[in-house]
C-alpha positions in Angstrom: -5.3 -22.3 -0.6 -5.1 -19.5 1.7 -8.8 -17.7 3.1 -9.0 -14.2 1.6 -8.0 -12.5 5.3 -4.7 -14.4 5.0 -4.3 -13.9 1.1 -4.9 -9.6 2.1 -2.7 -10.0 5.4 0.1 -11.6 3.4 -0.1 -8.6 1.0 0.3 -6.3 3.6 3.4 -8.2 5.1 4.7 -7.9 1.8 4.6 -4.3 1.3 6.1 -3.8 5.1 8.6 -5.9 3.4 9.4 -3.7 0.7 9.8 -6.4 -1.4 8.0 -5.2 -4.5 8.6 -8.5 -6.7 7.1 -10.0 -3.8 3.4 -8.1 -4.0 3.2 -8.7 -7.8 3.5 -12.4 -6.9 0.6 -12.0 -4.6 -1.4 -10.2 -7.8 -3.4 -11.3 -10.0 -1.7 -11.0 -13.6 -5.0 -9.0 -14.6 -4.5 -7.1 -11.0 -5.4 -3.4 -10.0 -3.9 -1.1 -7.6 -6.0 1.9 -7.2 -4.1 4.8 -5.1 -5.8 6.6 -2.4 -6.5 9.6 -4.9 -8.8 6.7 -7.6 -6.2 7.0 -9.8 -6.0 2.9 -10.8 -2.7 0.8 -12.2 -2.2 -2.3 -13.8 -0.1 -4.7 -12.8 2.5 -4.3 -15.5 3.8 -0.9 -14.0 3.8 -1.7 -10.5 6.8 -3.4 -9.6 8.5 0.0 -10.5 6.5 2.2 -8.9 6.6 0.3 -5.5 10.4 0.3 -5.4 10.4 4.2 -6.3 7.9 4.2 -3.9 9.9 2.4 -1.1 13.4 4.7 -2.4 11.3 7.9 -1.4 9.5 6.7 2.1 12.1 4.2 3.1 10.5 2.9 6.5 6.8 3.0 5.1 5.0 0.6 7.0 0.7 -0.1 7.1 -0.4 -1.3 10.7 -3.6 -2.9 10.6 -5.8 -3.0 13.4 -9.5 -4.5 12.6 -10.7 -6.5 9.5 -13.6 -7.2 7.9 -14.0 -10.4 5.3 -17.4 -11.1 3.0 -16.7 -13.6 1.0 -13.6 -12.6 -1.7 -13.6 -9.4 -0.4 -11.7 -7.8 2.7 -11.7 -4.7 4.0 -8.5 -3.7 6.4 -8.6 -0.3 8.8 -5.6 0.8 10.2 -2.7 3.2 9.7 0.0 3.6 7.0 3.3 5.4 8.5 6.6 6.6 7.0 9.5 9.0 6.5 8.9 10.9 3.5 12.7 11.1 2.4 13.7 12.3 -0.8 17.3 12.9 0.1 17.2 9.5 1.8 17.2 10.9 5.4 14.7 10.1 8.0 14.1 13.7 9.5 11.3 13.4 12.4 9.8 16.5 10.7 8.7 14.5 7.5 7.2 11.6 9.0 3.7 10.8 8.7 1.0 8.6 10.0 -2.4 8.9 8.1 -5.4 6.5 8.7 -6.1 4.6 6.0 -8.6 1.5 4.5 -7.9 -0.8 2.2 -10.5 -2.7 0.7 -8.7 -6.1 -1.4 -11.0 -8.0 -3.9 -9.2 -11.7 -3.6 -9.4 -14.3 -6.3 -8.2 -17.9 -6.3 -5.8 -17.0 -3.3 -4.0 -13.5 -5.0 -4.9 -10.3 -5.1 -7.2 -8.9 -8.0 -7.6 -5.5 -6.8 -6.3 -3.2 -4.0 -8.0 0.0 -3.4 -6.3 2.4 -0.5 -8.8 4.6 0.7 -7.2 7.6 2.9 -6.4 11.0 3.6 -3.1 11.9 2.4 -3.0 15.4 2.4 -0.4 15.3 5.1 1.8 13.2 2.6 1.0 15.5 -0.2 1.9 18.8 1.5 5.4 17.0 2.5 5.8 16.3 -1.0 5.1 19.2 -2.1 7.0 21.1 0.5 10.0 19.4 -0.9 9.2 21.0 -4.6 8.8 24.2 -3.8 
């Protein structure tokens, strides 16, 4: 069975992947994903909402850069970077890179929970540049 920093590290490799069926594998059926504003999701919506997630930041990509591991629970620091494209073009003036945690609660090898911890307000006000 894979250690809880490989288990997390996997996850991460998967979402660079875009390959949402390929998270929810790495889930826990009972799993939680818990955005960077506390608002929390079960596992049954997810695979949805990381493809429409992937459709509207196309080259979103997390780059980790220390870790920290106590037991089932690891804690990643880095950055999370992307294109927010709507239209589906990557215009330099959209992109973003936002520092980020993510603290993952790891059980029997698979993610139970996955908490993003982060200040988006950059990503907001793109999106909600794009409303107006």
């Amino acid at each position: 069975m894979p250690s809880p920093e490989e288990t997390a590290r996997s996850f991460v490799e998967a979402i660079n992947s875009h390959d949402p069926r390929r998270i929810l594998e790495l889930m826990t059926p009972d799993g939680e994903f818990t955005d960077s504003l506390g608002d929390a999701f079960a596992t049954d919506v997810l695979l949805d909402a990381w493809a429409q997630y992937f459709r509207m930041v196309p080259d979103y990509s997390i780059a980790i850069e220390d870790v920290l591991t106590r037991d089932d629970l690891v804690v990643l620091f880095g950055t999370a970077n992307g294109t927010y494209a709507p239209d589906g073009l990557l215009k330099g003036e959209n992109r973003f890179r936002v520092f980020a945690a993510w603290r993952a609660l790891v059980r029997h090898g698979r993610v139970a929970r996955w908490q993003i911890f982060g200040d988006n307000k950059a990503v907001h006000d793109l999106v909600r540049g794009h409303k107006a």
